[in-house]
C-alpha positions as CSV (number, residue, x, y, z in Angstrom):
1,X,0.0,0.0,0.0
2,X,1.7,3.0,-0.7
3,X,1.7,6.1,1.7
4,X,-0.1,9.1,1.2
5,X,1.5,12.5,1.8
6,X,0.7,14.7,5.2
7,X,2.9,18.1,5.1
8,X,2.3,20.7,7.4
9,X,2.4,24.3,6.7
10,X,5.0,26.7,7.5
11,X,4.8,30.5,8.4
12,X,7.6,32.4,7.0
13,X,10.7,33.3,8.8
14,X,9.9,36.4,9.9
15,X,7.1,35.4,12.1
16,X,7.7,31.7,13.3
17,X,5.4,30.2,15.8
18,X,7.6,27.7,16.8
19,X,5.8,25.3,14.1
20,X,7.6,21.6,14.4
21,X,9.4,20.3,10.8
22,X,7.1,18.6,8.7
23,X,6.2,15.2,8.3
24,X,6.7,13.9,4.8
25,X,7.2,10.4,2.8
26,X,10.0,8.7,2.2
27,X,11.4,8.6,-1.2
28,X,9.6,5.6,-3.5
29,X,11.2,3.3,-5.7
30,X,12.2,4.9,-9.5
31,X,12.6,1.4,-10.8
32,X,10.9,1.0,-14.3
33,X,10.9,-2.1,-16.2
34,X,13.4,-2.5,-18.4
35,X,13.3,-0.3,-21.4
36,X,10.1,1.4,-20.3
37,X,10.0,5.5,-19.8
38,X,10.5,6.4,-16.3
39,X,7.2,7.6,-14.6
40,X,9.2,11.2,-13.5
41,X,10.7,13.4,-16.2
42,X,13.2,16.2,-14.5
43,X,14.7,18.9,-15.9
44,X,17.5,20.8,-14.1
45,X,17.4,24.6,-14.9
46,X,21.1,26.9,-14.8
47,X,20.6,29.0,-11.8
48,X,24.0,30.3,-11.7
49,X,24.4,33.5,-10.3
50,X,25.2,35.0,-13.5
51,X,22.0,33.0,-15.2
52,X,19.7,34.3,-12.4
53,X,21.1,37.9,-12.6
54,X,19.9,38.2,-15.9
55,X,16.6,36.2,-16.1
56,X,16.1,39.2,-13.3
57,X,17.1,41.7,-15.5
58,X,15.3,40.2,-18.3
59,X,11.9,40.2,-16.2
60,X,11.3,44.0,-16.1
61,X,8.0,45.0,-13.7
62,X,6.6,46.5,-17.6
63,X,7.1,42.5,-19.0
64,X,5.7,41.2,-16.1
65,X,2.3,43.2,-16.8
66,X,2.6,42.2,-20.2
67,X,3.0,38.7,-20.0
68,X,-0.3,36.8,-21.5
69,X,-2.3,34.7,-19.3
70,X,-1.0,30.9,-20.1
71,X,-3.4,28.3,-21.4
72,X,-3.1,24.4,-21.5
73,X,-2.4,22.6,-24.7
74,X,-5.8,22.1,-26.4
75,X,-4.4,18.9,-28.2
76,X,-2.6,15.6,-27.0
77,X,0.8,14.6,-29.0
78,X,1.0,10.9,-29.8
79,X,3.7,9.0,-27.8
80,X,6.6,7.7,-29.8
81,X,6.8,4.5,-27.7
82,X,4.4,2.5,-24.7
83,X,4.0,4.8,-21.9
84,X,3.7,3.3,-18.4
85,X,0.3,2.7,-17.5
86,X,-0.7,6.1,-15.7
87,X,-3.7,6.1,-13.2
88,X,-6.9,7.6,-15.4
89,X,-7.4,8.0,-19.4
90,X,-5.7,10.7,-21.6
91,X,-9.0,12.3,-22.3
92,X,-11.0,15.2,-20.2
93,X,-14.5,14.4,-19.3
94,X,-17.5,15.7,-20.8
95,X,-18.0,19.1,-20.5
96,X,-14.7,20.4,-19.2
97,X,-12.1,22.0,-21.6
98,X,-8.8,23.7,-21.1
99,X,-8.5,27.4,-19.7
100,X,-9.5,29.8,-22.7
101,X,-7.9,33.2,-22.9
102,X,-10.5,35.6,-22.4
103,X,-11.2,38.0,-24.3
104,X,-12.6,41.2,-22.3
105,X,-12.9,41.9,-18.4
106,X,-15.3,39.5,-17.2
107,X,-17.8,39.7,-13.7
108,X,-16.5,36.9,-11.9
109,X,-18.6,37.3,-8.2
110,X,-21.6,35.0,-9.3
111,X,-19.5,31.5,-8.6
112,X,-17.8,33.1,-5.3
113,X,-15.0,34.8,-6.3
114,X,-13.9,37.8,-4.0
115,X,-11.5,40.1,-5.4
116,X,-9.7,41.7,-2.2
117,X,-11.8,40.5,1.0
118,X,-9.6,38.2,2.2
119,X,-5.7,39.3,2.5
120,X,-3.0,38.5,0.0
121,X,-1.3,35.3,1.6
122,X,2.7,35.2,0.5
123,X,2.4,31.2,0.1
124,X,0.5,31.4,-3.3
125,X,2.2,34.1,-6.3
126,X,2.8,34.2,-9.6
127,X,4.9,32.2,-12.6
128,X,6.2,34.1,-15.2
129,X,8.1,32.3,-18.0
130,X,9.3,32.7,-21.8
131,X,7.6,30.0,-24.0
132,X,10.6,29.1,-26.9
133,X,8.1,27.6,-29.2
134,X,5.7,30.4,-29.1
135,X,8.5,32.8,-28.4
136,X,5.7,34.8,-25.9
137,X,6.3,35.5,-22.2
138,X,3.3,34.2,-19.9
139,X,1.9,34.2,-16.5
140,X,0.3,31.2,-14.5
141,X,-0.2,30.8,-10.7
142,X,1.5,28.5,-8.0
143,X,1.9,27.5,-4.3
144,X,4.8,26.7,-2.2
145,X,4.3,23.4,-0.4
146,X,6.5,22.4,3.0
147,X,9.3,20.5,2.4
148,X,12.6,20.1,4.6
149,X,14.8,21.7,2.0
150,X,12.3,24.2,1.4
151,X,12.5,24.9,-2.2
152,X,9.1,23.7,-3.5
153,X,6.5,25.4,-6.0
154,X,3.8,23.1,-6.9
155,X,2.0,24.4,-10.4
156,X,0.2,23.1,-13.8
157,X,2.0,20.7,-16.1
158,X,1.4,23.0,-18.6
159,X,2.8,26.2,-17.2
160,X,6.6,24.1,-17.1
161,X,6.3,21.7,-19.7
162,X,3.9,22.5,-23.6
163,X,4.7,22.4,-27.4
164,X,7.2,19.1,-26.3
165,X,9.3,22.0,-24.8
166,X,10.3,23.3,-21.3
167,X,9.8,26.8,-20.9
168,X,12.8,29.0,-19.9
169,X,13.0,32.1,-17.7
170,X,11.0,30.4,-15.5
171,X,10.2,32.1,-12.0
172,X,7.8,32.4,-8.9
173,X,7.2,35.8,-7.6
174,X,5.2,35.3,-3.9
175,X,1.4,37.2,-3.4
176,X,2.2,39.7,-6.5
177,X,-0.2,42.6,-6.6
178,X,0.4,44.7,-9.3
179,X,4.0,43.8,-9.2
180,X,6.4,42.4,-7.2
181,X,5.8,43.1,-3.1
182,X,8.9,42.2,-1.5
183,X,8.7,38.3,-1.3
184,X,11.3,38.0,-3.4
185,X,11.8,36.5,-7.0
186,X,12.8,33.0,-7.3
187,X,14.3,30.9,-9.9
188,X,14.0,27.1,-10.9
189,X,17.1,25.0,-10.5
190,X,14.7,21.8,-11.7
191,X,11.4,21.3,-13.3
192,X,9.1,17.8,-13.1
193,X,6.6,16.4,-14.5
194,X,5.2,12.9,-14.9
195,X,6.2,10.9,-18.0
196,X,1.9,11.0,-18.8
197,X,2.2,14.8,-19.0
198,X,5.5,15.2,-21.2
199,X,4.3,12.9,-23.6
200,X,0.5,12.6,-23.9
201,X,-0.6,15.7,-22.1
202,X,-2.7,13.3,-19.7
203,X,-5.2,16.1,-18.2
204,X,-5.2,13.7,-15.2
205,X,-1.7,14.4,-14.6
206,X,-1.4,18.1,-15.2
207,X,0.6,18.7,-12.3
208,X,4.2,20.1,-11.9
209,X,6.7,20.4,-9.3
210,X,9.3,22.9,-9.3
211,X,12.1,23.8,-7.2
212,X,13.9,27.1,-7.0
213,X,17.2,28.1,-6.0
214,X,17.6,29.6,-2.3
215,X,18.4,33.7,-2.3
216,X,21.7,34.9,-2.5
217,X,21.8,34.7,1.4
218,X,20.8,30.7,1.4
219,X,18.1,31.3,2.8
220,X,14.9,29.3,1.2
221,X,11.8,30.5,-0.5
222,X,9.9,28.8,2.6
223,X,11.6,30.1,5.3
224,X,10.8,33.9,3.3
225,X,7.7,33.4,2.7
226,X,5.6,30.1,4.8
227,X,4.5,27.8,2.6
228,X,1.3,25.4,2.9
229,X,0.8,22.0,3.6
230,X,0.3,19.4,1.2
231,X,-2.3,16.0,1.3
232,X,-3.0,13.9,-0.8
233,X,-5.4,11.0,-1.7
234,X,-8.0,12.7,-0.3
235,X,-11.8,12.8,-0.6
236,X,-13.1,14.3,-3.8
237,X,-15.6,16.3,-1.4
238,X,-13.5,18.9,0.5
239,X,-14.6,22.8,1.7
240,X,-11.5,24.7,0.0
241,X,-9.7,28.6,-0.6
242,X,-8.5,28.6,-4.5
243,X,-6.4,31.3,-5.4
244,X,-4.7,32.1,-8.9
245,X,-4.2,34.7,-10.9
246,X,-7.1,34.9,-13.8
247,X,-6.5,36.9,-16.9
248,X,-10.1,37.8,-16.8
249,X,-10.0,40.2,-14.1
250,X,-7.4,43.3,-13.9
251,X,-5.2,41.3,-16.4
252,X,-4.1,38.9,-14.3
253,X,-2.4,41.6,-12.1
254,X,-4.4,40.5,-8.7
255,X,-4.5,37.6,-7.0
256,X,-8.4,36.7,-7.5
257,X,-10.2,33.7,-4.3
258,X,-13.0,31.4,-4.6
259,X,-14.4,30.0,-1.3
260,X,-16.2,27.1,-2.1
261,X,-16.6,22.9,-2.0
262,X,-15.1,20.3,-4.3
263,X,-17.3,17.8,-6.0
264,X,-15.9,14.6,-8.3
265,X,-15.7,15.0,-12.1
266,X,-15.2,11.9,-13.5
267,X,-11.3,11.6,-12.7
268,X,-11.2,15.3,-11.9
269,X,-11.8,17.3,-9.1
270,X,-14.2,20.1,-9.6
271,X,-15.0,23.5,-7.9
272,X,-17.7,25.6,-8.6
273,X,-15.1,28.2,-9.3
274,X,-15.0,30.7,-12.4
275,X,-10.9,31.1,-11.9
276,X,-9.9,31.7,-16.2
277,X,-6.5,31.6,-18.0
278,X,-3.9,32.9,-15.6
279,X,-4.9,31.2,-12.9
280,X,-3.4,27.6,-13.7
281,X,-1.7,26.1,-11.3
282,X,-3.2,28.4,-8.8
283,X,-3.4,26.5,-5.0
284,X,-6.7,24.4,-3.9
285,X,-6.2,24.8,-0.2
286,X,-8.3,22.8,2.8
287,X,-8.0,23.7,6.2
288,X,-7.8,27.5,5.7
289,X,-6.7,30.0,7.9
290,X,-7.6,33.7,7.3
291,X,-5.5,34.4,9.8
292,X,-2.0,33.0,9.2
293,X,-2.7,32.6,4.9
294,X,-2.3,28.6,5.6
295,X,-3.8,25.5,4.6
296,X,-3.4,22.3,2.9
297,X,-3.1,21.7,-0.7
298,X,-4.7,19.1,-2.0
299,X,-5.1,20.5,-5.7
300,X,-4.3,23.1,-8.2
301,X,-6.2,24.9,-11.2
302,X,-5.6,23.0,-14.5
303,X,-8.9,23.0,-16.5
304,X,-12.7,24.9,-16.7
305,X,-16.3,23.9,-17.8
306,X,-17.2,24.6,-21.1
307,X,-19.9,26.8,-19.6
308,X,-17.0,29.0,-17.5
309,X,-19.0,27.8,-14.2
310,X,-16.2,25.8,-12.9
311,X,-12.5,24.9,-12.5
312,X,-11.1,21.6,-12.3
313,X,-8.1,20.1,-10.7
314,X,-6.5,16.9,-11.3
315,X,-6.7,14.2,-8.2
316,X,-3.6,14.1,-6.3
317,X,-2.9,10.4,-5.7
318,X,-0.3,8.1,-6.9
319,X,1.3,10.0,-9.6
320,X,1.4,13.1,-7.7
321,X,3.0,10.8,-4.9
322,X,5.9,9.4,-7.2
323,X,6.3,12.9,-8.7
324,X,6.9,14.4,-5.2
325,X,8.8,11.5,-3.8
326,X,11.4,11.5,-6.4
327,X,12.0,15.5,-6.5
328,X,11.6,16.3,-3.0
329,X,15.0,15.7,-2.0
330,X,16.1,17.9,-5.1
């Protein structure tokens, strides 16, 4: 039987409540039978300090605002070769399509999204990155998750990993409002997805880990800013906080909130949540504090209904697990 995940979250360094190290799983087995694609695809990113210096440069506050709102692949590319058997089908369920990019300012309050009533919490942000194929810059959301080396961004597949490329300039700037607001900016020093991702864009599995370099002082992203918990095969039926970053409202340039309760969708979790483009990757959180900006998360933004009524996350069980396991000692 293998062991589900139990993190607990972590207030940032400047106000620690004397909150205990994490729990966490042991690494799994990478063995893959012989010939076979390993389950785990990584991708180690140059974070030299002369490679960081200028991603920073190249990440002016004016490309930041102009940076499109990122949207998943709206096709899946045919394997080469046998993939391993992945946990659900390479097909989304009726009625659920990929984030579309919208195309004018859109109400988003009917489905319970509330624009600034609850605060800003520093352990959900922004991903910025340059897509090579596309040759576009783009935006998607993201969460830190605990981990003992503290380095972890968990985000959509398809805001590291789309058009059989990795994107480069990748980076996670912590609760941005209109700009960066003194988290920090952080770069990847490796990328992950699942083998099902990279090459059959398995919705089921659009799910990405990435972890990013410590500052220039060593210290870590989540002892700067907290970070949340993580779970994992979970109920389909939880009461959650979603945040992202939709392109539908003020451009992407606010971090946007649903509060709401998850329901199953097929293989998918669903929310009735109107989160758009931009908001990928974005943290489903249980557990919520107002108070300390904490919770547990047990899903992320990947897809929408074809009606715009609600967002969908993929289920965080055993590929999620084997993805985590194998990059969280990074």
């Amino acid at each position: 039987m293998r062991a589900r995940i139990l993190l607990l979250p972590l207030l940032g360094a400047v106000s620690l409540l004397g909150i205990g190290l994490p729990a966490y799983a042991a690494h799994g087995s990478t063995a893959t039978a012989a010939g076979a694609r390993p389950l785990v695809t990584s991708h180690a990113v140059d974070h030299s300090a002369s490679t960081m210096k200028a991603i920073a440069a190249y990440w002016t506050p004016q490309r930041m605002r102009e940076a499109i709102a990122a949207s998943a692949p709206k096709s899946s590319p045919t394997p080469a070769v046998t993939l391993p058997k992945s946990t659900a089908s390479a097909s989304l369920p009726a009625g659920v399509t990929v984030l579309s990019r919208p195309t004018g300012a859109k109400r988003l309050g009917p489905t319970g999204v509330r624009p600034d009533n609850l605060a800003t919490t520093a352990t959900q942000g922004r991903v910025f990155f340059h897509n090579g194929v596309t040759n576009q810059n783009a935006s998607c959301s993201g969460g830190t998750v605990n981990t003992p080396k503290g380095d972890m961004v968990v985000t959509a597949a398809h805001c590291v990993y789309a058009n059989f490329s990795y994107m480069q300039d990748w980076i996670y700037v912590p609760a941005y409002y209109n700009g960066p607001t003194g988290w920090g900016t952080w770069f990847a020093s490796n990328m992950a997805v699942t083998s099902a991702w990279r090459f059959n864009a398995n919705p089921n599995d659009d799910f990405a880990i990435v972890n990013v370099a410590p500052a220039s002082n060593g210290v870590s992203l989540v002892k700067t800013a907290g970070a949340n918990g993580l779970v994992t095969d979970q109920s389909y039926n939880q009461s959650v906080v979603i945040w992202g970053y939709p392109g539908a409202y003020n451009n992407g340039l606010t971090p946007e909130y649903c509060i709401t309760s998850t329901f199953q969708s097929g293989s998918l979790v669903g929310a009735p949540c109107n989160l758009s483009q931009g908001a990928s990757g974005g943290p489903w959180l249980t557990s919520y504090n107002a108070t300390t900006g904490l919770g547990y998360e047990f899903g992320e933004t990947s897809t929408e209904s074809a009606s715009l009524t609600d967002n969908y996350s993929p289920y965080f069980g055993s590929d999620f697990i084997t993805l985590y396991n194998q990059n969280v000692g990074f």
